[in-house]
N, CA, C, O and CB atoms as a CASP TS submission, in Angstrom:
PFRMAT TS
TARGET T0000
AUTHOR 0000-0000-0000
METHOD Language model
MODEL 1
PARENT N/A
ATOM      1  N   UNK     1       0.838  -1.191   0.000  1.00  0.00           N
ATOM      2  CA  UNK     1       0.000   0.000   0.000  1.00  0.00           C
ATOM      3  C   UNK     1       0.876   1.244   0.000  1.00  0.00           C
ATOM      4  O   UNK     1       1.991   1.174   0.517  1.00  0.00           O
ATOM      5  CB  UNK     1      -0.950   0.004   1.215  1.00  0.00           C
ATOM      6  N   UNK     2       0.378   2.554  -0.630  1.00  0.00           N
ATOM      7  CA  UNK     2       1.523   3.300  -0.849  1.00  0.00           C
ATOM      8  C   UNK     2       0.351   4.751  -0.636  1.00  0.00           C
ATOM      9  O   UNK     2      -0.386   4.904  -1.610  1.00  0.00           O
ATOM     10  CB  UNK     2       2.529   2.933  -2.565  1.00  0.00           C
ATOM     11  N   UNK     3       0.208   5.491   0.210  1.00  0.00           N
ATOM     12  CA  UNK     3      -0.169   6.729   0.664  1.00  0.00           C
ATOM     13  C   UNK     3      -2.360   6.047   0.876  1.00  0.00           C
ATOM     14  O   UNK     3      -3.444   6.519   0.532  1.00  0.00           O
ATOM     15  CB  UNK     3       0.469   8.334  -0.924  1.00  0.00           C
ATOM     16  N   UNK     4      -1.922   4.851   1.572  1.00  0.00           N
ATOM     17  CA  UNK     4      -3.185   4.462   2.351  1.00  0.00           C
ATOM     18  C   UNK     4      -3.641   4.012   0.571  1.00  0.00           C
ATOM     19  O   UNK     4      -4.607   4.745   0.358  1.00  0.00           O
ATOM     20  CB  UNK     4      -4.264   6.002   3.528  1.00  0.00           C
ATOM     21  N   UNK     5      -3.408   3.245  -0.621  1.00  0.00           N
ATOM     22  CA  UNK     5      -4.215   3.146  -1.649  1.00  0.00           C
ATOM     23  C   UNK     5      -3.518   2.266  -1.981  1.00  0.00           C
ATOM     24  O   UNK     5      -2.299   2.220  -1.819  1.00  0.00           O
ATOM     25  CB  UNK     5      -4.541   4.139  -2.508  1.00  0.00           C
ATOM     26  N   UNK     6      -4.483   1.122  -2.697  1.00  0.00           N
ATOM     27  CA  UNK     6      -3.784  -0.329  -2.880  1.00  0.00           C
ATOM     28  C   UNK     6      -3.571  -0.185  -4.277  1.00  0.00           C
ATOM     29  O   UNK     6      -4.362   0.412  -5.007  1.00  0.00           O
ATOM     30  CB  UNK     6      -4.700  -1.778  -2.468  1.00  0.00           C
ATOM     31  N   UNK     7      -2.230  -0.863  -4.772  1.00  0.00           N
ATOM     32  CA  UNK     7      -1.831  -0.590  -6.127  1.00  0.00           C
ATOM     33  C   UNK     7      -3.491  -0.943  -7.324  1.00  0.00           C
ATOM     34  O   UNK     7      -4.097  -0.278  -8.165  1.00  0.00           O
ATOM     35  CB  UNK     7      -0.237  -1.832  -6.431  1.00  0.00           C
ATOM     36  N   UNK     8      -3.593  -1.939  -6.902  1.00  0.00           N
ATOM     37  CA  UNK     8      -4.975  -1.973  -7.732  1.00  0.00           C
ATOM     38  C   UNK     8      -5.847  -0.781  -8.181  1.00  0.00           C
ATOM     39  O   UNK     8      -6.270  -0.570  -9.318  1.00  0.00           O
ATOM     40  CB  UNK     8      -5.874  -2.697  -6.985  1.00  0.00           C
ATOM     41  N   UNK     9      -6.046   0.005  -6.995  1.00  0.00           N
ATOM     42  CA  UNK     9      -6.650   0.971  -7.198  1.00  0.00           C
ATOM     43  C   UNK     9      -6.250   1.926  -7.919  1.00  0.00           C
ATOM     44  O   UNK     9      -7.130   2.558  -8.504  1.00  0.00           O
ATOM     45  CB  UNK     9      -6.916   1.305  -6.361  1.00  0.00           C
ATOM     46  N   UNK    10      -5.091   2.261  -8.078  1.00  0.00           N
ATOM     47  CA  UNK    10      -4.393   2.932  -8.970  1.00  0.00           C
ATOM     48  C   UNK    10      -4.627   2.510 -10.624  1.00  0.00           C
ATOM     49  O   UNK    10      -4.932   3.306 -11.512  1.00  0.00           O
ATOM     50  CB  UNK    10      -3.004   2.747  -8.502  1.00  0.00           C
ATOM     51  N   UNK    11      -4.432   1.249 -10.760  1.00  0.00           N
ATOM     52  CA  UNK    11      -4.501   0.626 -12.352  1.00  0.00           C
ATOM     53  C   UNK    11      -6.208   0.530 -12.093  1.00  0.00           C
ATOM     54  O   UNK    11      -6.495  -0.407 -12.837  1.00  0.00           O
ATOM     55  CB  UNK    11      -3.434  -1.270 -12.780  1.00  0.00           C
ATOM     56  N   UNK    12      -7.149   0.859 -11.624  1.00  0.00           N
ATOM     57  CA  UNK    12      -8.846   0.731 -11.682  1.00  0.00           C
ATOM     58  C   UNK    12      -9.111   2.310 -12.490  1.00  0.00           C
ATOM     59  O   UNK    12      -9.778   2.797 -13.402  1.00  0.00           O
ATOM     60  CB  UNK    12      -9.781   0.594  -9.698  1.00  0.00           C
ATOM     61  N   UNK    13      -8.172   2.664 -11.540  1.00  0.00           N
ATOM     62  CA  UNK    13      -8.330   4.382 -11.860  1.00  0.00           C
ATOM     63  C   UNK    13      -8.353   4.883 -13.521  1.00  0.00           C
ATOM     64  O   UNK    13      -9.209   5.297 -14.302  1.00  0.00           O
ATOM     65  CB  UNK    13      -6.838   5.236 -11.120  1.00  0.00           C
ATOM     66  N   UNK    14      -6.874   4.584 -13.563  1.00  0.00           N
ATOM     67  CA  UNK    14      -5.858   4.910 -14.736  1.00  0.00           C
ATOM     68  C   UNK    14      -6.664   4.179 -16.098  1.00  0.00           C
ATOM     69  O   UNK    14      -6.681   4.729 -17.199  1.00  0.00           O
ATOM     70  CB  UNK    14      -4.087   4.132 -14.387  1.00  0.00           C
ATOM     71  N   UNK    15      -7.181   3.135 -15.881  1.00  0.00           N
ATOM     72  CA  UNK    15      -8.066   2.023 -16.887  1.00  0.00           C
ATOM     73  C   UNK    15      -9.310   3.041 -17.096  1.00  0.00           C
ATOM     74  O   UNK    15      -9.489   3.630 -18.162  1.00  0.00           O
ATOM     75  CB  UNK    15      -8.628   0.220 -16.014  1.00  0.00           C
ATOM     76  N   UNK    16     -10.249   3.202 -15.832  1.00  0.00           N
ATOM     77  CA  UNK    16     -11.080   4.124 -16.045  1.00  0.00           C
ATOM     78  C   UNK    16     -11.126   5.265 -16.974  1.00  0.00           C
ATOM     79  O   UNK    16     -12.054   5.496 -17.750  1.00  0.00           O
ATOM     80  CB  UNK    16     -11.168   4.475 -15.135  1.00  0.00           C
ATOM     81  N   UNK    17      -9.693   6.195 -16.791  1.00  0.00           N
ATOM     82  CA  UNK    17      -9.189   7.523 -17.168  1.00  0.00           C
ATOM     83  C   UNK    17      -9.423   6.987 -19.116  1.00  0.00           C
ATOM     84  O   UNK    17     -10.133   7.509 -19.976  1.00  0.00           O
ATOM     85  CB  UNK    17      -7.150   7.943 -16.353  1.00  0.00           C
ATOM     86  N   UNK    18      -8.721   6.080 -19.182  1.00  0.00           N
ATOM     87  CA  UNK    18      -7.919   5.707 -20.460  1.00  0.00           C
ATOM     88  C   UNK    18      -9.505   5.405 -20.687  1.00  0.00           C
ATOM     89  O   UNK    18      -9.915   6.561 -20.794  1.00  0.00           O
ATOM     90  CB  UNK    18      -6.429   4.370 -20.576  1.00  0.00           C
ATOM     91  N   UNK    19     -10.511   4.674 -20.810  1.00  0.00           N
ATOM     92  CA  UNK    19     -11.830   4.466 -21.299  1.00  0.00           C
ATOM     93  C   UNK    19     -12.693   5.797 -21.842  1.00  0.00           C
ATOM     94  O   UNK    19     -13.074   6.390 -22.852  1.00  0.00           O
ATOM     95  CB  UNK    19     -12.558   3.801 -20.155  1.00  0.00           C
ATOM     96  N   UNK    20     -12.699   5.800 -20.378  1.00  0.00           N
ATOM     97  CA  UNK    20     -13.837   7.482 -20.824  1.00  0.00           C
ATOM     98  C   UNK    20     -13.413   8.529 -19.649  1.00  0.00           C
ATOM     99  O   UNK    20     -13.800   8.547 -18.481  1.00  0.00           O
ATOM    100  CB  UNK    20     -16.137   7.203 -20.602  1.00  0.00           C
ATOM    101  N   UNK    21     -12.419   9.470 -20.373  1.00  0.00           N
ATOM    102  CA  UNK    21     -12.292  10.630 -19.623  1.00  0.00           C
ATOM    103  C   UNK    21     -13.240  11.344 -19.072  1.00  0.00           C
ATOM    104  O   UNK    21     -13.046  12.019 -18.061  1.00  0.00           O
ATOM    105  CB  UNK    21     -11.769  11.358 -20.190  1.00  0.00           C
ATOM    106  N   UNK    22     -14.611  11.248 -19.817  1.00  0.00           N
ATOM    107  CA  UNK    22     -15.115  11.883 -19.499  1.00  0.00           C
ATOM    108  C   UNK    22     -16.256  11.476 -17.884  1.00  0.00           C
ATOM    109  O   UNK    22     -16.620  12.172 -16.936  1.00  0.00           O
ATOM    110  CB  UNK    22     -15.456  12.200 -20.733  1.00  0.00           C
ATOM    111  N   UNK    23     -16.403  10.566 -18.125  1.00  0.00           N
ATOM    112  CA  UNK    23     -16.996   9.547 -16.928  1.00  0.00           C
ATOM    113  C   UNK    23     -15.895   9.139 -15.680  1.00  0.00           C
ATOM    114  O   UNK    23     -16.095   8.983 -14.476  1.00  0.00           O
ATOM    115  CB  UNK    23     -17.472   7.991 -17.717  1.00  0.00           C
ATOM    116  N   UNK    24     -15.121   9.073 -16.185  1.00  0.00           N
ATOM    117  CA  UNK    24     -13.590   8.891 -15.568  1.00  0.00           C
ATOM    118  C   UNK    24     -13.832   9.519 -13.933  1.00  0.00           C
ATOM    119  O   UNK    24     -14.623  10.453 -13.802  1.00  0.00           O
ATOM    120  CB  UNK    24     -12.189   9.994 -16.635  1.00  0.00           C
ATOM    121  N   UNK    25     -13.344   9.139 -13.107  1.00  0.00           N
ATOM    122  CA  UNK    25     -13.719   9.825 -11.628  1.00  0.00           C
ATOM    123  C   UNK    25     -14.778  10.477 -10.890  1.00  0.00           C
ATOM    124  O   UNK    25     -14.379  11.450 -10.251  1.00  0.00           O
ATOM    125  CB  UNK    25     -13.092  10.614 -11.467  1.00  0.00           C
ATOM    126  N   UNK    26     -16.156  10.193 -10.783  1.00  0.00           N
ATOM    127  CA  UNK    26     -17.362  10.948 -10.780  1.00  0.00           C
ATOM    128  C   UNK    26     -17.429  11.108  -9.208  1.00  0.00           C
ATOM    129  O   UNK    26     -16.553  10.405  -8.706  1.00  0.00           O
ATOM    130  CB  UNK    26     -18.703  10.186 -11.546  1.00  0.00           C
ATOM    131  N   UNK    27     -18.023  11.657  -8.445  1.00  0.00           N
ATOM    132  CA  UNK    27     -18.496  12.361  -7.363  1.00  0.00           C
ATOM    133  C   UNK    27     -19.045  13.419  -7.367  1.00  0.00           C
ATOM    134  O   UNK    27     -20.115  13.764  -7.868  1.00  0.00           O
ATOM    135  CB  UNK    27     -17.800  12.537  -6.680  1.00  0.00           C
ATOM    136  N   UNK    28     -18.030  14.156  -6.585  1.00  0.00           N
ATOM    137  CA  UNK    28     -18.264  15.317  -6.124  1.00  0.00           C
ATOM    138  C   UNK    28     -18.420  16.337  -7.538  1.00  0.00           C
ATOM    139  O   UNK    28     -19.087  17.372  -7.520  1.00  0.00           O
ATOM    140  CB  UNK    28     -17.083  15.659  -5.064  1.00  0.00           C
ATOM    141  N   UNK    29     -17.738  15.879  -8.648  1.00  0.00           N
ATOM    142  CA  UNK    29     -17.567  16.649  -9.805  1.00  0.00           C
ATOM    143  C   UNK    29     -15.850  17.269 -10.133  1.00  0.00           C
ATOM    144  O   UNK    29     -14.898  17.101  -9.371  1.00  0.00           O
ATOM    145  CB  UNK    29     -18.669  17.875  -9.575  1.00  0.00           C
ATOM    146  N   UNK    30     -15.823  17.783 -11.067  1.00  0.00           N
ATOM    147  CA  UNK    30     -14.484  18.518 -10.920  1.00  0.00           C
ATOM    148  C   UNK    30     -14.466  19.810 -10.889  1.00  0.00           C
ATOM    149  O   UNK    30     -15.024  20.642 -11.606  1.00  0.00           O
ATOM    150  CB  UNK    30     -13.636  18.259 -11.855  1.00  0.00           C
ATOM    151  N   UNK    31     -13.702  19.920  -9.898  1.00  0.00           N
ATOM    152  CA  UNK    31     -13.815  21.141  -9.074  1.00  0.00           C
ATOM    153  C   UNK    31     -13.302  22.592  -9.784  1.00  0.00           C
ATOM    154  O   UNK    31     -13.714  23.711  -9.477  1.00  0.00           O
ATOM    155  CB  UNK    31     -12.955  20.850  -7.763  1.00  0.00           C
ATOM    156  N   UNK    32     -12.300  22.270 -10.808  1.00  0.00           N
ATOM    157  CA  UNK    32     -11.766  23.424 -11.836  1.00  0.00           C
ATOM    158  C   UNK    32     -13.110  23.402 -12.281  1.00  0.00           C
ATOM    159  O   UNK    32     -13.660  24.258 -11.588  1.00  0.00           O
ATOM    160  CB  UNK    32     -10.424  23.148 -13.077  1.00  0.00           C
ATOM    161  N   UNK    33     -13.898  22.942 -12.994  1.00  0.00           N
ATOM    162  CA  UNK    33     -14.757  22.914 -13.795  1.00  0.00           C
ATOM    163  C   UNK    33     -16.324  23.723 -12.957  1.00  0.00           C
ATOM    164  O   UNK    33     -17.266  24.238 -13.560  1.00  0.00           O
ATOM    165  CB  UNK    33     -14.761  21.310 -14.272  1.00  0.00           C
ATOM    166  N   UNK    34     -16.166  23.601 -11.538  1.00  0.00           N
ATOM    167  CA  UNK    34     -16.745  24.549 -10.924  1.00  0.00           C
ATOM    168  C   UNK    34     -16.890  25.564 -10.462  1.00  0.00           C
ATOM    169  O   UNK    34     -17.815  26.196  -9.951  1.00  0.00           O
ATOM    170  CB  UNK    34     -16.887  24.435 -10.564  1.00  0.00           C
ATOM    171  N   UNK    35     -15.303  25.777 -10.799  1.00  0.00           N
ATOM    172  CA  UNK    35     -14.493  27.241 -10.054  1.00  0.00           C
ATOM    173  C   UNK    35     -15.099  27.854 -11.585  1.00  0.00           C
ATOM    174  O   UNK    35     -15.333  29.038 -11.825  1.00  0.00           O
ATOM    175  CB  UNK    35     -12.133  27.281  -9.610  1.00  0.00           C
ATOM    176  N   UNK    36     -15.212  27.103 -12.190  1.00  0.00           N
ATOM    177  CA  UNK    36     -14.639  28.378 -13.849  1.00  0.00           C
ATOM    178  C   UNK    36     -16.416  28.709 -13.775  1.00  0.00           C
ATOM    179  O   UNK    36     -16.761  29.870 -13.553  1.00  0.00           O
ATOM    180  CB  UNK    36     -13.728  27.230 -16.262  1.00  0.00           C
ATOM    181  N   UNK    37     -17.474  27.631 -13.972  1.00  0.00           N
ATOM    182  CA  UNK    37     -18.701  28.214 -13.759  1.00  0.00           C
ATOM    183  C   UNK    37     -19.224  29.618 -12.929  1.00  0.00           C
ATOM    184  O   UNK    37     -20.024  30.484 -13.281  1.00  0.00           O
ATOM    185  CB  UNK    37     -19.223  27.258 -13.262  1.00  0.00           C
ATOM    186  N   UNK    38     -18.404  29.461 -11.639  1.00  0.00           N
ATOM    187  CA  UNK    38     -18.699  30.209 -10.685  1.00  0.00           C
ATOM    188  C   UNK    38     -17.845  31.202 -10.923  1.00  0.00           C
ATOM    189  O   UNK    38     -18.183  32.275 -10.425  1.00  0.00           O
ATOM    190  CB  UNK    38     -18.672  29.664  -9.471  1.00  0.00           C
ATOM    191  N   UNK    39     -16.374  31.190 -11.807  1.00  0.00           N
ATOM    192  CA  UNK    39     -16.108  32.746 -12.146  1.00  0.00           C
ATOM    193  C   UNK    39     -16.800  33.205 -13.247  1.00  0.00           C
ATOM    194  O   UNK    39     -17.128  34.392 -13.247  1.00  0.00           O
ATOM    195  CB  UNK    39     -14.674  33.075 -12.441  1.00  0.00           C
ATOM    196  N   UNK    40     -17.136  32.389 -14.342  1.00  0.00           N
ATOM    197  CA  UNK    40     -18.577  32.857 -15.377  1.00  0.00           C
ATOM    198  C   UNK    40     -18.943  33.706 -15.259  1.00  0.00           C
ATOM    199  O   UNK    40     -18.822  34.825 -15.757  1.00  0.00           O
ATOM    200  CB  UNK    40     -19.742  32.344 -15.416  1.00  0.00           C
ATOM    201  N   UNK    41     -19.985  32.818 -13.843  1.00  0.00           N
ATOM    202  CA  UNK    41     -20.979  33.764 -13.603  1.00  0.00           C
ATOM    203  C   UNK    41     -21.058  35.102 -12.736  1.00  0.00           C
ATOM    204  O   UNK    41     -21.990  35.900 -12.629  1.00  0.00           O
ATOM    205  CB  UNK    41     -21.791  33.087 -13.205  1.00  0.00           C
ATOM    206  N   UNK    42     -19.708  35.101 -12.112  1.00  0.00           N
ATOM    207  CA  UNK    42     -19.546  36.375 -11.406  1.00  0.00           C
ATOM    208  C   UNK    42     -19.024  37.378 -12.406  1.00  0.00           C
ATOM    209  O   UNK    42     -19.427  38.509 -12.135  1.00  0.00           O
ATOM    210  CB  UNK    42     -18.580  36.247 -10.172  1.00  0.00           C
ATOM    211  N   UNK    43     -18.340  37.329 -13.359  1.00  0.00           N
ATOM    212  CA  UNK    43     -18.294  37.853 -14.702  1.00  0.00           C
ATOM    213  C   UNK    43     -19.097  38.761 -15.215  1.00  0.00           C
ATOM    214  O   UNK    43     -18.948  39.961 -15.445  1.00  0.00           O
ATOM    215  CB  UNK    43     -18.387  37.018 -15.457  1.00  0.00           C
ATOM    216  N   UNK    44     -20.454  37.617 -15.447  1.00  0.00           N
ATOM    217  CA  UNK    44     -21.310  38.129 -16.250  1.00  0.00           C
ATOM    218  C   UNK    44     -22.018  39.142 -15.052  1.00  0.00           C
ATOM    219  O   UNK    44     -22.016  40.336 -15.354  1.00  0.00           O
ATOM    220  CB  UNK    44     -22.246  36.943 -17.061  1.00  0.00           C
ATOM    221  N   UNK    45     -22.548  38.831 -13.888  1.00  0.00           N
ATOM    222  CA  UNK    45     -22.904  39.614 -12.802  1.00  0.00           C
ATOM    223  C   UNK    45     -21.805  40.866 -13.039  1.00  0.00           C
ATOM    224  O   UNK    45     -22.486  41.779 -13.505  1.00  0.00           O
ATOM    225  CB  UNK    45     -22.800  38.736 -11.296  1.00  0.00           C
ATOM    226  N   UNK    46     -21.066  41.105 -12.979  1.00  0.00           N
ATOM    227  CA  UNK    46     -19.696  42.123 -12.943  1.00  0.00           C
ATOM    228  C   UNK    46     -20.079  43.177 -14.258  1.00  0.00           C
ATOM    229  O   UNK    46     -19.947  44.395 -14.373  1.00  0.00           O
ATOM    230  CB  UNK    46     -17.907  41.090 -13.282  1.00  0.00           C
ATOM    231  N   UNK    47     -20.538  42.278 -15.056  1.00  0.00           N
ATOM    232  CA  UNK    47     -20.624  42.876 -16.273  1.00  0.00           C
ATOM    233  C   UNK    47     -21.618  43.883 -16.514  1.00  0.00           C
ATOM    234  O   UNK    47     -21.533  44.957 -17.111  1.00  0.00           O
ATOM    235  CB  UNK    47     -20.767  41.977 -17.131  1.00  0.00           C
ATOM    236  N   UNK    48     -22.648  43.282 -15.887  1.00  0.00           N
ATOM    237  CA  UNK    48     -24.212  43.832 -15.814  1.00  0.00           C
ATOM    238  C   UNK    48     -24.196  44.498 -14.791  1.00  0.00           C
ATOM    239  O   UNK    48     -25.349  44.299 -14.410  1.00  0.00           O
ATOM    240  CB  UNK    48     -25.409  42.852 -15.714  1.00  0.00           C
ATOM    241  N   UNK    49     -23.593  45.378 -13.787  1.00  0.00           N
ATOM    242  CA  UNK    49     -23.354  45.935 -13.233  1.00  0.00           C
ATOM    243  C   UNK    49     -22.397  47.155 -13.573  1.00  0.00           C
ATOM    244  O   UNK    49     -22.318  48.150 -12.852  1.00  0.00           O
ATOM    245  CB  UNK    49     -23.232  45.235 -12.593  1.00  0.00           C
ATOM    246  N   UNK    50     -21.623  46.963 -14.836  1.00  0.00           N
ATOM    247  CA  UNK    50     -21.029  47.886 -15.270  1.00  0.00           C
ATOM    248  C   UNK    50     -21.948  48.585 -15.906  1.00  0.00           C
ATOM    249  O   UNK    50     -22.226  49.769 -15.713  1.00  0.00           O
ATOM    250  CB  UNK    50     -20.029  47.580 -15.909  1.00  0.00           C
ATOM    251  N   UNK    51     -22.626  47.541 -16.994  1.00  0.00           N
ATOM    252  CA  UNK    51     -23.789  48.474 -17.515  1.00  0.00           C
ATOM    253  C   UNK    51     -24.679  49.072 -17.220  1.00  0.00           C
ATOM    254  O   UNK    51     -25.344  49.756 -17.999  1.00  0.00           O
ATOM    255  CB  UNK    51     -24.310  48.209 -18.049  1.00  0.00           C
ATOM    256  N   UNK    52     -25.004  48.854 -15.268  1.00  0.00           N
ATOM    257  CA  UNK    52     -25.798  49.914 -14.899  1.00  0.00           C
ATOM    258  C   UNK    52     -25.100  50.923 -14.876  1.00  0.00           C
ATOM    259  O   UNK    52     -25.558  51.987 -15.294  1.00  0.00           O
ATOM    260  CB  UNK    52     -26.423  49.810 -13.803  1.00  0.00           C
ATOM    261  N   UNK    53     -23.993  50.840 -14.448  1.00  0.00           N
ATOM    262  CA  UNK    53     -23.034  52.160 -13.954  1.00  0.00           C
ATOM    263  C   UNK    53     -23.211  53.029 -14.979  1.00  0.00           C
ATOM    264  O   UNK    53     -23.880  54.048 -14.808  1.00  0.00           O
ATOM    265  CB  UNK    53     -21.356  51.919 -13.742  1.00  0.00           C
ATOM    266  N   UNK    54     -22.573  52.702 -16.298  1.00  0.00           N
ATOM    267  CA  UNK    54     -22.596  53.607 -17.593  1.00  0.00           C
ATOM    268  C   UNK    54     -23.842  54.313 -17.637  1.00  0.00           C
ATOM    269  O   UNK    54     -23.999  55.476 -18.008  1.00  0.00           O
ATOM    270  CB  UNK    54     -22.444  52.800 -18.953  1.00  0.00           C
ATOM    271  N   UNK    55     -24.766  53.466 -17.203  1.00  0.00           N
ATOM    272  CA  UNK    55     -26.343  54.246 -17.681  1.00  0.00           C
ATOM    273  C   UNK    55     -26.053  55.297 -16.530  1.00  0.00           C
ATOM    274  O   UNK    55     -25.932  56.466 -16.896  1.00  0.00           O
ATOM    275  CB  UNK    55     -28.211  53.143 -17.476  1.00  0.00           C
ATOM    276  N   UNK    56     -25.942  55.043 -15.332  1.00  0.00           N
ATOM    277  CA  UNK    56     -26.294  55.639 -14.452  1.00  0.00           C
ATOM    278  C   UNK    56     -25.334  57.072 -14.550  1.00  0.00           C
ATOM    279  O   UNK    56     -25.710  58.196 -14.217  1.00  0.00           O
ATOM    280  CB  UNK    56     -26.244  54.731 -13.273  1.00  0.00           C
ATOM    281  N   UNK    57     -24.015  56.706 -15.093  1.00  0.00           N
ATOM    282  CA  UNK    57     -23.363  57.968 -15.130  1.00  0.00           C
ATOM    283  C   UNK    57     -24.327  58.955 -16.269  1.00  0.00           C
ATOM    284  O   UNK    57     -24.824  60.056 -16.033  1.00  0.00           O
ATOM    285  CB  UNK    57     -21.654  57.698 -15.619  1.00  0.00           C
ATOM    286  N   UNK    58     -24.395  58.155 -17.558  1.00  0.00           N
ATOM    287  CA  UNK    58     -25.336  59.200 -18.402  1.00  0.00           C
ATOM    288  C   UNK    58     -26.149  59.920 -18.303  1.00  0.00           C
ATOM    289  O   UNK    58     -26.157  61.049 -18.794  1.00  0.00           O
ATOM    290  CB  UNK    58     -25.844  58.950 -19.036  1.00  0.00           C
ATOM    291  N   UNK    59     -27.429  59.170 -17.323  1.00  0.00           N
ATOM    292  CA  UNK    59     -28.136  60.175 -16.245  1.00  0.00           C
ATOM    293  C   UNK    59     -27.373  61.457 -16.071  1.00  0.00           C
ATOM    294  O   UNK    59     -27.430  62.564 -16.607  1.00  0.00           O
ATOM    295  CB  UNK    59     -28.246  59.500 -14.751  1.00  0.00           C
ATOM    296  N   UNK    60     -26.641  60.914 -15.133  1.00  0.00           N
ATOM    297  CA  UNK    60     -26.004  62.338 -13.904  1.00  0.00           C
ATOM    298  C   UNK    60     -25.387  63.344 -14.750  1.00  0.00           C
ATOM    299  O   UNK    60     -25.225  64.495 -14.342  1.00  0.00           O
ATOM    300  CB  UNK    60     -24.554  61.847 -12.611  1.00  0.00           C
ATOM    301  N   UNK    61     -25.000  62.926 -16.025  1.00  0.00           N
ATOM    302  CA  UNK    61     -23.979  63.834 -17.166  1.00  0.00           C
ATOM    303  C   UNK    61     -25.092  64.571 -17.403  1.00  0.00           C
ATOM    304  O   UNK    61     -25.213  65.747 -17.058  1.00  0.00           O
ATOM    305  CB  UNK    61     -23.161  63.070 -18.713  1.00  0.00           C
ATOM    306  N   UNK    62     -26.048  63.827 -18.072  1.00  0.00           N
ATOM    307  CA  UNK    62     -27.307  64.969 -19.096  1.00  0.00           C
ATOM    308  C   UNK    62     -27.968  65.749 -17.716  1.00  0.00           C
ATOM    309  O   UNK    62     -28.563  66.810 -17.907  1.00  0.00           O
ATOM    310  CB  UNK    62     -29.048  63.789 -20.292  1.00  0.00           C
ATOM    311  N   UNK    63     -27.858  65.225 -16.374  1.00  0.00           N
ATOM    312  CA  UNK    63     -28.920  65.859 -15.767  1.00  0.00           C
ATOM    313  C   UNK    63     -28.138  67.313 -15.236  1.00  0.00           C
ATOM    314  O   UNK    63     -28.660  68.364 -14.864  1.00  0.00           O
ATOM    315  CB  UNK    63     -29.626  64.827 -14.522  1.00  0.00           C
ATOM    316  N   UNK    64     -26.447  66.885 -15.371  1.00  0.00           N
ATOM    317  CA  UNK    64     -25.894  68.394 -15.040  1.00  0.00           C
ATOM    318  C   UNK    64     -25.672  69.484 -15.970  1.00  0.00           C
ATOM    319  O   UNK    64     -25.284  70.649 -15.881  1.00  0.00           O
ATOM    320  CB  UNK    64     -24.674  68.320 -14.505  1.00  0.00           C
ATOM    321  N   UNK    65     -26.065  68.671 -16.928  1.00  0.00           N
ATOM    322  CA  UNK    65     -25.490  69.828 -18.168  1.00  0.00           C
ATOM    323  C   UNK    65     -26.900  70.510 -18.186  1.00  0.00           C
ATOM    324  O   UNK    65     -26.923  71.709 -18.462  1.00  0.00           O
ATOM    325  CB  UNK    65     -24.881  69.090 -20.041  1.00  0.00           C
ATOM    326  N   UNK    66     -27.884  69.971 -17.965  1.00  0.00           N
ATOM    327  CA  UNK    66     -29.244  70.538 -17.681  1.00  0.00           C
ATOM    328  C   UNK    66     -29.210  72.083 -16.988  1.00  0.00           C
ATOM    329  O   UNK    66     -29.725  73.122 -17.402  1.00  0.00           O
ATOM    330  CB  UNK    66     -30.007  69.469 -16.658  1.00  0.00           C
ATOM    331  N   UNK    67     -28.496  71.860 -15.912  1.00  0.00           N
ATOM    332  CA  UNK    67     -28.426  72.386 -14.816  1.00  0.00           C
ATOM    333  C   UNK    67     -27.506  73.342 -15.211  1.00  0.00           C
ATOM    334  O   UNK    67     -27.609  74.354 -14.518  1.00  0.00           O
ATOM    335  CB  UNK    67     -28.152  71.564 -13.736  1.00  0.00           C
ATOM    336  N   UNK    68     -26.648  73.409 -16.056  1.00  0.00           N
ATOM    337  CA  UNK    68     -25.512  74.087 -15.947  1.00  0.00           C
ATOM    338  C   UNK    68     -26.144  75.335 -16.937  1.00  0.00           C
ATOM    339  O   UNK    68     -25.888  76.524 -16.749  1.00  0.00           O
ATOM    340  CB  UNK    68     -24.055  73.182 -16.425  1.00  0.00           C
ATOM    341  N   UNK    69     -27.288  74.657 -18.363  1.00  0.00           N
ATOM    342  CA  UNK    69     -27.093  75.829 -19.124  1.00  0.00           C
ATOM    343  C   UNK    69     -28.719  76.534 -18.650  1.00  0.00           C
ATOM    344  O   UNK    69     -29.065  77.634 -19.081  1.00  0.00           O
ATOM    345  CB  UNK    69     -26.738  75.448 -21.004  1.00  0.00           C
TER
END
C-alpha cells in the first residue's frame, strides 16, 4: 500500500481515465470545472453591473449639463 491506496486501485483508476475521460472519476464533480462556472458567472454579474453604472453615469452627465445651461 503506498499513501493508504492499494496498487490496484491505482490501475482501476488509470483504466477508467484511459476508457472514458469523461466519466472517468465521478463524485463530487471537478472542481476546476466549478471554479470556472462560478467565475462565469460572477463575470457576467460584474458585467451587468457595469452596464448599470454607464447608464447611471449618463443620467447624472445629461442631468448636469441641464443644470448648468
Amino acid at each position: 500500500m503506498y499513501l493508504g491506496l492499494h496498487p490496484n486501485m491505482i490501475y482501476l483508476w488509470k483504466k477508467e481515465l484511459e476508457q472514458d475521460a469523461e466519466k472517468a472519476f465521478p463524485g463530487n464533480g471537478n472542481p476546476v470545472e466549478k471554479e470556472l462556472s462560478q467565475l462565469r458567472r460572477d463575470k457576467a454579474r460584474k458585467a451587468e453591473w457595469v452596464e448599470i453604472l454607464k447608464k447611471a453615469v449618463g443620467i447624472f452627465l445629461r442631468r448636469s449639463k441641464k443644470g448648468t445651461e
